[in-house]
N, C-alpha and C positions, 0 to 999 in steps of 0.2 A: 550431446550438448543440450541443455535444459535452454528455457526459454529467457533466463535471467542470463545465462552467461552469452548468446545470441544476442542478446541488446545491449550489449555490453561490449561484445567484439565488435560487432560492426558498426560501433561508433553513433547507434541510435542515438536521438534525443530527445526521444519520447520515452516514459517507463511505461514498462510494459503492462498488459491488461489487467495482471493481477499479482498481485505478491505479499508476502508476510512477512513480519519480523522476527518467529519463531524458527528456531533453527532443524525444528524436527518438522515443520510444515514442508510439502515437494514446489511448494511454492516461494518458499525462501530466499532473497536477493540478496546475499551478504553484501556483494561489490555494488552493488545498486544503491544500499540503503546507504555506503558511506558516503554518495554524490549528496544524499537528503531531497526525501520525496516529500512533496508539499501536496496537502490533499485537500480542494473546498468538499463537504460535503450537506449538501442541500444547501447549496449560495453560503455557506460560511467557511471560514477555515481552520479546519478541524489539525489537533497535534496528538492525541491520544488513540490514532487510528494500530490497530495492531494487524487488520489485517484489508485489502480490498478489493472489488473487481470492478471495473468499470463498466462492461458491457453487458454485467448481470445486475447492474447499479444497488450496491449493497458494502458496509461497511461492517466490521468489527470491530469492538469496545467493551473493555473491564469493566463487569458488570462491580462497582466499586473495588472494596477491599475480598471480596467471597472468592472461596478458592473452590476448586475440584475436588475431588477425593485422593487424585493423585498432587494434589499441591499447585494445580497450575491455577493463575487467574479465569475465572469465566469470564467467557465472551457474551457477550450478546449481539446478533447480529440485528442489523437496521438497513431499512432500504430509502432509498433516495437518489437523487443525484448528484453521482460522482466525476472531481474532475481531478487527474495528476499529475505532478510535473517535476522536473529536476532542480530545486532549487540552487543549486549551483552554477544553473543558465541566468539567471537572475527575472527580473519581475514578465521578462518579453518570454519566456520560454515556451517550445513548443510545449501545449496539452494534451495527454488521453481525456478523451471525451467518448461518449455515444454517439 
């Protein structure tokens, strides 16, 4: 059982420390990401996050329009302080934090 489907059984409502939207990352949250994770990052609240971790406090972002060589968007990664939550708990929801 990975660490996405674990917070997901048991009914957590915090997300979990780390996850991505890309399907081939081992960090991947399908069933997570349909709740909609809300993420500040550096006191704002960021919607173009593709991927994050919280405890390593670091975010990923579409380096624009530029692709890879295999066609994916590049990332660029940025560090800061990250916080995440289930938007579907609505504005009181627990947060991952550091």
């Amino acid at each position: 059982m990975t660490e996405s489907e674990n917070a997901t059984s048991s009914g957590n409502d915090t997300p979990p420390d780390r996850l991505a939207i890309n399907p081939r990352s081992p960090h991947y949250g399908g069933d997570l990401l349909a709740r909609g994770i809300g993420i500040n990052f550096r006191g704002e609240r960021k919607h173009s996050i593709e991927e994050y971790c919280v405890s390593e406090g670091w975010v990923k972002v579409q380096a624009g329009k530029t692709l890879d060589r295999k066609g994916n968007p590049l990332l660029i990664k940025l560090n800061g302080e990250v916080e995440a939550w289930f938007e579907d708990l609505g504005d009181e929801a627990p947060k991952t934090t550091k």
